[in-house]
N, C-alpha and C positions, 0 to 999 in steps of 0.2 A: 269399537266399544263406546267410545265418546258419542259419535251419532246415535247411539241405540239411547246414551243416557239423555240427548237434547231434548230439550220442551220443546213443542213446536207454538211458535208466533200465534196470538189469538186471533182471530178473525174476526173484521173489520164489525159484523153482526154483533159479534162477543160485546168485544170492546162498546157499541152503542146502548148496546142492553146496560152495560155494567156502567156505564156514564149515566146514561137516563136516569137509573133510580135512585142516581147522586140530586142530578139537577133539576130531575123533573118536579121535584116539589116547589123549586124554586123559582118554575116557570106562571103558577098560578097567578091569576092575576091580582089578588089579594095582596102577594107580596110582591109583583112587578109595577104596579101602577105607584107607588108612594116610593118606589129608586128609581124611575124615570119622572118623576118630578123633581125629585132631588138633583139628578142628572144634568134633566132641563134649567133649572134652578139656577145652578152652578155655572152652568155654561153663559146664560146671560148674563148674571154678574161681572164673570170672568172676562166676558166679551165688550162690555160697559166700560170694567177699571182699563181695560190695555185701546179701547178707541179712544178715551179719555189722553191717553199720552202720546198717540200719536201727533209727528210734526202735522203744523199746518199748512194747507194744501198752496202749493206755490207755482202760479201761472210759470206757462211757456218765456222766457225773454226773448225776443229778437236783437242780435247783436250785428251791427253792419262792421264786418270784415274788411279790414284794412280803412277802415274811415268810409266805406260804402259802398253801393253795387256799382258793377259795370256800367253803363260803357264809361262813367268817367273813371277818369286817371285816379289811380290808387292814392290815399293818403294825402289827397289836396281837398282845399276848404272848398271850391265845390262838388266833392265827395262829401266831404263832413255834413255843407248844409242840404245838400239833399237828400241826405239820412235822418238828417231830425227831421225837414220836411215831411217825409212818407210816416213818419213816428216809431222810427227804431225804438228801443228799449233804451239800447247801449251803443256809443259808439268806438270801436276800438282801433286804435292807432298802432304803427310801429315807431319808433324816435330812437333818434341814433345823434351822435355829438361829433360836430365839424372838428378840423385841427382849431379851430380859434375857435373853442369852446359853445357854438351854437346850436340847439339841441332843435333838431330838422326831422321831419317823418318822413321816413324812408325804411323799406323793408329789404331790400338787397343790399350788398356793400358799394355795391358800386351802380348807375345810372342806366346804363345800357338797356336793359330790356323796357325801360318805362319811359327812360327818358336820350335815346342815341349817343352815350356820352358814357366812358369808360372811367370818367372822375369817380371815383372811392369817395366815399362822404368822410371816414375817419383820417383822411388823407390831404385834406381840399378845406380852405376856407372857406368859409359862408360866401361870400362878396364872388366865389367864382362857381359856385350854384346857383345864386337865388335868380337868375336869370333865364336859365333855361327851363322851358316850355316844355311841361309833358305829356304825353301823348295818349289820348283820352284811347279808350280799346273798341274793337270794333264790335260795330252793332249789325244784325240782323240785315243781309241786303249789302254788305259790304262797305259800308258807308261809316264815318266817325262822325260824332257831335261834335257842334263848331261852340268854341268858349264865348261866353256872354262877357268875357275880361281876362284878358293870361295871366292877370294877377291870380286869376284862379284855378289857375293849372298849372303854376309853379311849385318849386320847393316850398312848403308851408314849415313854419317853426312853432316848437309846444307853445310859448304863449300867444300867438295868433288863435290857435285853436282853443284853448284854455279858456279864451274870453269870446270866440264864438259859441263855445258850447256850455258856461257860466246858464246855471239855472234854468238850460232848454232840455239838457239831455245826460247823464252819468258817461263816461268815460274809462276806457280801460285800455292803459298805458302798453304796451308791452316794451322795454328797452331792450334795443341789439346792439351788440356791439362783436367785432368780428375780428379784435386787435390783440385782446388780453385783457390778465385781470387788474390791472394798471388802468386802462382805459375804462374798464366795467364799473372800476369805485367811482370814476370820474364821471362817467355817464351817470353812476344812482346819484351823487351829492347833488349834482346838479339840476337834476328831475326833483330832485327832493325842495334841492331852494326855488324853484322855479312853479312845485302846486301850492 
């Protein structure tokens, strides 16, 4: 009973005929050219006010990682100065604080991979790092670069760096500390009194 009462769906024909003589008056172009100028109108405006508030366009930086590129030894001044050399952007360090308060750039806790030496920087005073020589990485052909002075392939400290890189180049600290948060406040006050 109910199928015999259903309407059947109109056809897709139907439907376009019975749409058409809705919209088709509205297609004339009498009344479409003065709403696609408005259209147009609108959209440039709209397009004006919102490029208008876009930020301003802001170059690529180059930042030299760990204080600058291979082959030298990470986080020593000449790493630092052969990245402003080349004209990094930025150059960025890691700085960590000896037992007698020396705040030193170093990324691991301990020496071994950079510098043969299993001495922990938060563990060790200054006076029994700043001597050992660290080991520049190797270059292409198997070979390392020989230092121009081991004073520049040693442990470097934030104010050595601080005043090599004074008005040559921006700087960006990272501080690690790998002890606690005892040593972490201790690490920031000091980096804080020290830029």
């Amino acid at each position: 009973d109910l199928h015999e009462k259903a309407v059947p769906p109109p056809r897709f024909r139907e439907v376009r005929a019975r749409l058409g003589s809705h919209v088709e008056p509205w297609l004339a172009w009498r009344r479409m050219t003065p709403l696609i100028l408005v259209l147009a109108g609108g959209s440039l405006f709209a397009s004006g006010f919102w490029l208008d508030r876009l930020p301003e366009y802001q170059p690529v930086k180059i930042i030299a990682h760990r204080g600058g590129p291979p082959p030298l030894p990470e986080n020593t001044v000449s790493a630092v100065e052969h990245s402003m050399e080349i004209g990094v952007d930025i150059v960025e360090i890691d700085v960590q604080i000896t037992r007698d308060g020396v705040l030193v750039l170093a990324h691991d806790e301990d020496l071994m991979r950079i510098g043969r030496s299993a001495l922990q920087i938060a563990t060790s005073d200054y006076e029994q790092l700043k001597d050992l020589v660290l080991r520049p990485a190797r270059i292409e052909g198997g070979g390392s670069t020989s230092p121009s002075s081991d004073s520049q392939y040693r442990i470097a400290t934030l104010p050595e760096i601080l005043e090599l890189v004074r008005g040559r180049s921006r700087l960006l600290i990272e501080l690690k500390s790998y002890t606690g948060a005892g040593e972490s406040e201790r690490l920031v006050h000091e980096a804080v009194q020290q830029i």
